[in-house]
C-alpha positions as CSV (number, residue, x, y, z in Angstrom):
1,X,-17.2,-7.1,-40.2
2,X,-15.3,-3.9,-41.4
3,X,-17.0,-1.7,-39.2
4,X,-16.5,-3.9,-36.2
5,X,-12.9,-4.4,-36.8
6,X,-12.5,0.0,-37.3
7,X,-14.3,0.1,-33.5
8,X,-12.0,-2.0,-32.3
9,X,-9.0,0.0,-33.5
10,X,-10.3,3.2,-32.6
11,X,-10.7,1.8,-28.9
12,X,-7.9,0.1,-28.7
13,X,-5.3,3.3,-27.8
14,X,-8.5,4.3,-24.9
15,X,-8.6,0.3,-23.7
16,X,-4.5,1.0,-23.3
17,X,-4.7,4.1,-21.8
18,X,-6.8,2.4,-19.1
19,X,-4.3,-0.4,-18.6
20,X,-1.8,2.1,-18.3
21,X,-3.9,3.8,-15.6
22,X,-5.1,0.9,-14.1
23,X,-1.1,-0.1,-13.7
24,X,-0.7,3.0,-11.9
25,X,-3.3,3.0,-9.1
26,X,-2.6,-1.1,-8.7
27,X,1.2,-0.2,-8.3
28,X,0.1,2.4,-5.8
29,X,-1.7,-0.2,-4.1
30,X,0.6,-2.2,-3.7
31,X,3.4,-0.6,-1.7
32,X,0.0,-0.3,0.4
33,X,-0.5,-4.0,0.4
34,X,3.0,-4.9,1.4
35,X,2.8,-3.4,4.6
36,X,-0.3,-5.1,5.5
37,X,1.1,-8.5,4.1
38,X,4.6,-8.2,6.0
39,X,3.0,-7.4,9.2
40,X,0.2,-10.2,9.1
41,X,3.3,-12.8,8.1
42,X,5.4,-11.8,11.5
43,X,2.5,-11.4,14.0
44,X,-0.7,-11.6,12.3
45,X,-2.2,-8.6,13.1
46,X,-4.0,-6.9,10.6
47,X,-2.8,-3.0,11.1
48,X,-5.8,-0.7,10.3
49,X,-3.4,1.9,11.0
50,X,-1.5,1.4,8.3
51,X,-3.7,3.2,5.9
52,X,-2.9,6.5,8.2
53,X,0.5,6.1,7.5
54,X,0.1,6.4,4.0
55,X,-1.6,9.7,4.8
56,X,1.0,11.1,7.3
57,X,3.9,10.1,4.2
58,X,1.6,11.4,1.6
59,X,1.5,15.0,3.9
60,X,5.1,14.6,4.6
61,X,6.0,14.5,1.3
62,X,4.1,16.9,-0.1
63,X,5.5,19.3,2.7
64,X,8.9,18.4,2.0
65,X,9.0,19.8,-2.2
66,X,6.7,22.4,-1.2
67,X,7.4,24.7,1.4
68,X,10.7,22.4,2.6
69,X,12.0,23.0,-0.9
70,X,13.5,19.7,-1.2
71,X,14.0,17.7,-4.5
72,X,11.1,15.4,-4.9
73,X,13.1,12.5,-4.3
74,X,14.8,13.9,-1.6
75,X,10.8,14.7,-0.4
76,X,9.9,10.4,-1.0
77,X,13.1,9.7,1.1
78,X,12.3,12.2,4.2
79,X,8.7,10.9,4.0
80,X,9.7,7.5,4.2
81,X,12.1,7.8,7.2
82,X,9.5,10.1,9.0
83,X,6.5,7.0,8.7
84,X,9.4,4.3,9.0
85,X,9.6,5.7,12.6
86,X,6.0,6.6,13.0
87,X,5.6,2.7,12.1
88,X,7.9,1.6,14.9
89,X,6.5,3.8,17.5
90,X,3.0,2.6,16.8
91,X,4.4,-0.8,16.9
92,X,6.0,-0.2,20.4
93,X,3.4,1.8,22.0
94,X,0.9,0.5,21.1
95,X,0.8,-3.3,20.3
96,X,4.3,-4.8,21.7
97,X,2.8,-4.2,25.4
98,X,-0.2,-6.2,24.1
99,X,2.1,-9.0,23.1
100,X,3.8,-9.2,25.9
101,X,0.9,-10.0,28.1
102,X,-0.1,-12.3,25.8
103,X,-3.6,-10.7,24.7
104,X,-5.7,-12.0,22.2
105,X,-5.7,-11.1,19.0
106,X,-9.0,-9.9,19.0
107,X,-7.8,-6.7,21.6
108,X,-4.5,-5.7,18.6
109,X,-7.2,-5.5,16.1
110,X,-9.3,-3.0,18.2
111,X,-5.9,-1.0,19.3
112,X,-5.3,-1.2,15.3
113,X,-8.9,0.6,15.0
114,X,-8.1,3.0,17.5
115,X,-4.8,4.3,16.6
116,X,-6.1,4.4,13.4
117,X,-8.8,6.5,14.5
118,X,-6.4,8.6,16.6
119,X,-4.2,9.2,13.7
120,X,-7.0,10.7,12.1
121,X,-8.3,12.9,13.7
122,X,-4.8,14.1,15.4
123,X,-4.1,15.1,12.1
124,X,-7.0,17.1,11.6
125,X,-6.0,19.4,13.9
126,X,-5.1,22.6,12.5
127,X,-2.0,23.0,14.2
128,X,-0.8,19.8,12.9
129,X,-1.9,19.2,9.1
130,X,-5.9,20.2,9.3
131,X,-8.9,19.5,8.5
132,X,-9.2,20.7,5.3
133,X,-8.7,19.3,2.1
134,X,-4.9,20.5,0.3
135,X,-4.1,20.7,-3.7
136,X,-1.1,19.9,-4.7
137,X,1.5,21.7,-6.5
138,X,3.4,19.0,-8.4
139,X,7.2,19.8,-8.3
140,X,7.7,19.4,-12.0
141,X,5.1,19.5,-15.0
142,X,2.8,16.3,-16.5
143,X,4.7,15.9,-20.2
144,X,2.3,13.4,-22.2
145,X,3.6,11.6,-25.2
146,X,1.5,9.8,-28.1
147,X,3.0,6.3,-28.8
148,X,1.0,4.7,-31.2
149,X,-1.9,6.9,-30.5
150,X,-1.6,5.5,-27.0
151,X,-1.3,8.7,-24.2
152,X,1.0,7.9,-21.7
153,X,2.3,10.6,-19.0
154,X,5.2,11.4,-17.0
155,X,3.2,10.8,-13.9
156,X,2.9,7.3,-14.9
157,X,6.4,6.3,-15.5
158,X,7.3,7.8,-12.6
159,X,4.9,5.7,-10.2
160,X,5.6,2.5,-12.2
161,X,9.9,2.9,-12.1
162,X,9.6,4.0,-8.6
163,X,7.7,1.2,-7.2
164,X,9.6,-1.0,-9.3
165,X,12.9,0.3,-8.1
166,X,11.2,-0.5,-4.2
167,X,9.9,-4.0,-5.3
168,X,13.2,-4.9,-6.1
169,X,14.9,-3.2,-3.1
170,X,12.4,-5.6,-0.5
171,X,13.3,-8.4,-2.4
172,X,16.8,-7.4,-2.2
173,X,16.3,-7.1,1.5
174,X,13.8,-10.0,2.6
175,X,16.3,-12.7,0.4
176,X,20.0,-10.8,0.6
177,X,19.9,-9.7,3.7
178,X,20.7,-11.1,7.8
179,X,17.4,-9.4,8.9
180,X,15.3,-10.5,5.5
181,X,16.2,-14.0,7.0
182,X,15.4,-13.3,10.5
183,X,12.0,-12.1,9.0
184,X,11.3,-15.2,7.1
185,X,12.1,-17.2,10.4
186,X,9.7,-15.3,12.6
187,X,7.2,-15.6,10.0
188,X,7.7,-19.5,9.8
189,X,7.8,-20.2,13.6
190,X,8.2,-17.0,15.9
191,X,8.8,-19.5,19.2
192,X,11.8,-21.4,17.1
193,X,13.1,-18.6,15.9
194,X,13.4,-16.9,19.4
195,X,15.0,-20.3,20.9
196,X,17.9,-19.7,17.8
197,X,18.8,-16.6,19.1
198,X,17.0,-14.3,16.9
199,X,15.5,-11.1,18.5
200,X,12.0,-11.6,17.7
201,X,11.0,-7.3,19.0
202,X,13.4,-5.9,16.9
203,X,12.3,-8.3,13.8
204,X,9.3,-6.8,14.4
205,X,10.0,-3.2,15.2
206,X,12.1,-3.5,11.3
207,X,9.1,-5.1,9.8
208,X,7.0,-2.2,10.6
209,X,9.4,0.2,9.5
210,X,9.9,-1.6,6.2
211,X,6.3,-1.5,5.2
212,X,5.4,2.0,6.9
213,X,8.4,3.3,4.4
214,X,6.9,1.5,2.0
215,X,3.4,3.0,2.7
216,X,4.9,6.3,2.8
217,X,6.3,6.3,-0.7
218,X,2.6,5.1,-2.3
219,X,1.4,8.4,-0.5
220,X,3.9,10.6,-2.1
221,X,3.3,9.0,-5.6
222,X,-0.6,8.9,-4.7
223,X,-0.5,12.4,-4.3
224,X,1.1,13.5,-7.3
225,X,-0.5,11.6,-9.3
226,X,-3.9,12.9,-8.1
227,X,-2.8,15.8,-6.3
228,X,-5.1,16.5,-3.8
229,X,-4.4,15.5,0.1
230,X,-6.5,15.5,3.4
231,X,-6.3,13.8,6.9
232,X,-8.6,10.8,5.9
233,X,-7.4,9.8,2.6
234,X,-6.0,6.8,4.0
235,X,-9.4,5.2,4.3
236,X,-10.5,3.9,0.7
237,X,-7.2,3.0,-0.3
238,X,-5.8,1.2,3.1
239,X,-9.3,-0.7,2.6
240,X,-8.5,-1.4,-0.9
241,X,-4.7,-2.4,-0.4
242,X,-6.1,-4.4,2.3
243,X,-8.4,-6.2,0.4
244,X,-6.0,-6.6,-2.1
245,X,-3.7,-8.6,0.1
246,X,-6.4,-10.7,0.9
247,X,-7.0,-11.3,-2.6
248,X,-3.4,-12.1,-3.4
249,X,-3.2,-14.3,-0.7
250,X,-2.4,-12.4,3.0
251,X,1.3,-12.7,4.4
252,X,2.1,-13.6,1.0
253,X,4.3,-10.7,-0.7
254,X,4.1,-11.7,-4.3
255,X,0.4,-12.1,-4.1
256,X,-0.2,-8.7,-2.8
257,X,1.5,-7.4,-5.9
258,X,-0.6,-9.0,-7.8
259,X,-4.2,-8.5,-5.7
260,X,-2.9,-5.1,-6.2
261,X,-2.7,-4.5,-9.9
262,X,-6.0,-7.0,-10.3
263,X,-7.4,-4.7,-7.7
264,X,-6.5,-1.2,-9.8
265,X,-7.3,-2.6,-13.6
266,X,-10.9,-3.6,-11.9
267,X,-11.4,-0.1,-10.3
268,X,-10.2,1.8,-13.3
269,X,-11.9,-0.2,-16.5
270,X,-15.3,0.0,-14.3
271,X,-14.7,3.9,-14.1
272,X,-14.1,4.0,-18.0
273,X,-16.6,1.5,-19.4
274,X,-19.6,0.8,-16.7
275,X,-19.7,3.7,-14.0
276,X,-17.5,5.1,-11.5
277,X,-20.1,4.8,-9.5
278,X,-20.1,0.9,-9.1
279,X,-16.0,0.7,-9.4
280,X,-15.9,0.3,-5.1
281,X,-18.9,-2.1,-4.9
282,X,-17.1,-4.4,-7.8
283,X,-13.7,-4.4,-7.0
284,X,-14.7,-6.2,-3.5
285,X,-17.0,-8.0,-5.0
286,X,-14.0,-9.0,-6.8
287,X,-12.7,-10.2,-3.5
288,X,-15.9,-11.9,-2.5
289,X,-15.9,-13.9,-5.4
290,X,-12.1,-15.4,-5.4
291,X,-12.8,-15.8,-1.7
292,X,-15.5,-18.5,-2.5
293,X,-13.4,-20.4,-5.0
294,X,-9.7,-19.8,-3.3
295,X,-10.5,-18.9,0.6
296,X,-6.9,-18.5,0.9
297,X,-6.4,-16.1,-1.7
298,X,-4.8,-16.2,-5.7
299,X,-1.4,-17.2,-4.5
300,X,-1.8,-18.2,-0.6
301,X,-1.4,-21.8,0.9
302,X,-4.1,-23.0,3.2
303,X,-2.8,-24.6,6.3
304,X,-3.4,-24.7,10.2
305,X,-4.4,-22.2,12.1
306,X,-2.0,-21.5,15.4
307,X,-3.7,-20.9,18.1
């Protein structure tokens, strides 16, 4: 019994350090999540692009404190405005036209797969960010501190007060604000909503600048918190912030926080204690297996499907 209670001790500062890691991928995630969540509320369209943006804000950023020179969080805040208009380009290019003829759904999704695909490999080009893969010098060092035998780093406290400060500043702006309400109106009944006067297009166009911000930041903070960066590093975790929303419960904003962080705990303890080799196949398993019991996700509402 002695023995068994030392183990657990010793492990106990490495299980921590894992939750602390695990809180810093699933907050990443979920600035990710958000974007996918918002969109799906207003129009639902799933917007396989969106993972590109977090690459494009993740290169902007990383351009902006290294050879722009700019304070990091003047860096976050150029990167965000630069994929908040990305995001509402995208949006008018290449889906409001598909709206407006009333296409189906099934045609957004493939334009979502092909600007996606465009982003890409646009960006792969060398004279716009290139192919190859980038490290990245981090704008200030990675201080570690020992509480309690527990390591936790700068880089984590940074990721976790910066997407805390954001979580509060959408709910600031979905609750507090005259186009927060317009959004929740679209998202309840888009025809009823025009008919009160609200303009559904530039609800939209805001929604997708929201979230792409929002996207932009996680690739900033992605990036220095493993800093390396190339042109399809959106992939995996658009995927995984997308299945993460799902999980939560899609169009619904507090779940995707939480598919989030259940998403990044999964992915890092099966890293540390089973193989980091399984960590992608069980963390949508994960999703597979909540799907079966809650189709609607951990914190959605089924209900009829508009059609």
């Amino acid at each position: 019994m002695g023995d068994l209670l030392e183990s657990i001790r010793n492990g106990l500062p490495l299980l921590l350090e894992q939750v602390l890691n695990g809180l810093q991928l699933g907050f990443v995630y979920a600035l990710i999540a958000l974007g996918y969540t918002m969109v799906y509320s207003i129009i639902k369209l799933i917007n396989f692009a969106h993972g590109d943006i977090f690459m494009v804000g993740a290169f902007l950023g990383v351009f902006g404190f290294t050879y722009w020179h700019l304070p990091w969080p003047a860096a976050i805040l150029v990167a965000m405005a630069g994929c908040a208009l990305l995001g509402v380009l995208i949006e008018r290019i290449a889906y409001r036209p598909l709206r407006a003829k009333g296409a189906p759904r099934i045609a957004a999704l493939i334009t979502a797969i092909g600007v996606s695909l465009f982003i890409e490999y646009f960006s792969s080009l060398k004279f716009v960010f290139g192919p190859n893969y980038r490290v990245v010098e981090r704008p200030f060092g990675d201080f570690r501190w020992s509480l309690g035998g527990v390591g936790i780093s700068s880089i984590q406290l940074l990721v976790i007060a910066v997407v805390l400060g954001l979580l509060l500043a959408l709910q600031y702006v979905v609750y507090r604000t005259r186009i927060g309400k317009a959004m929740r109106a679209v998202a309840f009944d888009m025809d009823a909503a025009r008919l009160m006067g609200i303009d559904v297009d530039k609800v939209i166009a805001y929604t997708f600048a929201i979230g792409s911000a929002l996207a932009a930041a996680a690739g900033v903070l992605y990036a220095l918190a493993y800093p390396q960066i190339h042109p399809f590093m959106g992939i995996m975790p658009g995927l995984k912030a997308f299945t993460a929303a799902v999980l939560g419960g899609i169009g619904n904003i507090p779940g995707a926080v939480l598919g989030a962080l259940i998403m990044g705990q999964v992915e890092v303890m099966t890293a540390a204690y089973i193989s980091s080799e399984f960590r992608d196949a069980i963390a949508f398993s994960l999703l597979i297996l909540v799907l079966l019991v809650r189709p609607a996700g951990l914190l959605g509402k089924a209900g009829p499907e508009k059609v």
